[in-house]
C-alpha positions as CSV (number, residue, x, y, z in Angstrom):
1,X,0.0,0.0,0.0
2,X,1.3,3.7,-1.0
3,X,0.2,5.9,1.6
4,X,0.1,8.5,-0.6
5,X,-2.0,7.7,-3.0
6,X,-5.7,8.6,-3.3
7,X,-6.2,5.1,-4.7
8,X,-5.0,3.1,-2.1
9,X,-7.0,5.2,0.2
10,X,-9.9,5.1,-1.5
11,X,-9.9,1.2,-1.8
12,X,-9.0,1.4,2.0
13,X,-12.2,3.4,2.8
14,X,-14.3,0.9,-0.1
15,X,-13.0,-2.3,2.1
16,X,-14.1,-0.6,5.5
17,X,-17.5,0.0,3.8
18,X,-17.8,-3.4,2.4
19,X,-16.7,-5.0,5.8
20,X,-19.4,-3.0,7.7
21,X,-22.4,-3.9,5.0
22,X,-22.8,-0.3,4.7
23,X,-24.3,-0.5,1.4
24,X,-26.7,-3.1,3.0
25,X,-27.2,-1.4,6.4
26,X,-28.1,2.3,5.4
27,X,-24.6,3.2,6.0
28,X,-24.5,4.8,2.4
29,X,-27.5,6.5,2.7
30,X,-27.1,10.3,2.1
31,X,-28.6,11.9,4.5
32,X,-27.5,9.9,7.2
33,X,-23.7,10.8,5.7
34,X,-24.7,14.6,5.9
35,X,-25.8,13.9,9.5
36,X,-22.3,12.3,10.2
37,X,-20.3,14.6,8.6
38,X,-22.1,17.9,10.2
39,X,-21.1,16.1,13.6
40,X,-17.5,15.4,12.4
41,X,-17.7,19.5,11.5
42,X,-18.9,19.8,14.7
43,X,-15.5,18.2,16.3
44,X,-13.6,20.4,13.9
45,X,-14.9,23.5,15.5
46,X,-14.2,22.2,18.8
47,X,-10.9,21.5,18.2
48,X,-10.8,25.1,17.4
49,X,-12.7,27.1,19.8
50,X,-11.3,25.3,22.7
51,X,-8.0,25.2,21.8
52,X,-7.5,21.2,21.8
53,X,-4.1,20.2,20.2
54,X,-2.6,19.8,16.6
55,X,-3.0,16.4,16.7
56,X,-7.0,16.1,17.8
57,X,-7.5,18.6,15.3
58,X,-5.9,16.5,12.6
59,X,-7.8,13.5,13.5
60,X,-11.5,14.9,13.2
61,X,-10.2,16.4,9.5
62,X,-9.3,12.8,8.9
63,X,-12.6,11.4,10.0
64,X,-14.2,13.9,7.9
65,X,-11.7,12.9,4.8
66,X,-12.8,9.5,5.2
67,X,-16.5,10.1,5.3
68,X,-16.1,12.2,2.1
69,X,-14.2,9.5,0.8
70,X,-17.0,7.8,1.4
71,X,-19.7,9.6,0.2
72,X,-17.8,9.5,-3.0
73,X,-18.2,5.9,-2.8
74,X,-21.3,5.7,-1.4
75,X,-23.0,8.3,-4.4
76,X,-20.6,6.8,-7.0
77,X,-18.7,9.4,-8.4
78,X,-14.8,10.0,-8.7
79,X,-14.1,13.2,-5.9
80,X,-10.5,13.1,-7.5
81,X,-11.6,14.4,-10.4
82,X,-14.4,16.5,-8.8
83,X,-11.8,18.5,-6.8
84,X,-9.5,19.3,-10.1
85,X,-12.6,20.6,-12.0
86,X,-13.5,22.8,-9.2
87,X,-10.0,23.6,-8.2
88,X,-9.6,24.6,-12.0
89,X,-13.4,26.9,-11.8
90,X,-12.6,28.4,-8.2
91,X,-8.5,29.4,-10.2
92,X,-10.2,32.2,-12.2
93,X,-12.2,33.8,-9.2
94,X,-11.2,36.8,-8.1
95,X,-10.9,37.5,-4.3
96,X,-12.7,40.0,-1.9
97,X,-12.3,40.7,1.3
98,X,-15.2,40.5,3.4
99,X,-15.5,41.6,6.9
100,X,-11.4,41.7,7.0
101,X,-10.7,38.7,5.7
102,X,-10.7,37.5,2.1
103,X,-12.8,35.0,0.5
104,X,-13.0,33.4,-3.2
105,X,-16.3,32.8,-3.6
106,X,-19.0,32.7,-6.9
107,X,-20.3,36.6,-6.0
108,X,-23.4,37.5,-7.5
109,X,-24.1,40.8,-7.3
């Protein structure tokens, strides 16, 4: 197994699925995954806001890789070549700041 590759982790996450029954058990259901991943958001913030270490911090942002990884899975579609096409649309944005701090977002005026 590469570590670093998006393939070996997506069949990593795929083999976790499969061992569970998730497809059978309403573990790939999509709202349920929304549900999950608000609450692995939810530990995100925490992490934040009270000030928990680097390491919890990068643990929740795994979970929350995984579920995506997941939901990518789960929904069938390839989220490596998801994030190019948006990395490529979001490129040509120009930035703004907002409230002090700057954002790239689709502004419509």
């Amino acid at each position: 197994m590469n570590t670093d590759s998006y393939q070996d982790m997506l069949a990593e996450v795929q083999a976790f699925h499969h061992k569970h029954r998730f497809k059978e058990t309403g573990g790939e259901e999509m709202t349920y995954r929304i549900a999950l991943m608000a609450e692995e958001l939810g530990e995100i913030a925490e992490c934040v806001t009270k000030g928990k270490s680097k390491e919890a911090l990068a643990e929740e942002c795994a979970d929350l890789y995984i579920l995506l990884l997941g939901t990518a899975i789960a929904a069938d579609f390839d989220l490596k070549q998801a994030f190019w096409d948006k990395m490529k649309k979001i490129e040509t944005r120009q930035s703004r700041m907002i409230n002090g701090r700057i954002r790239v977002s689709e502004f419509k005026e």
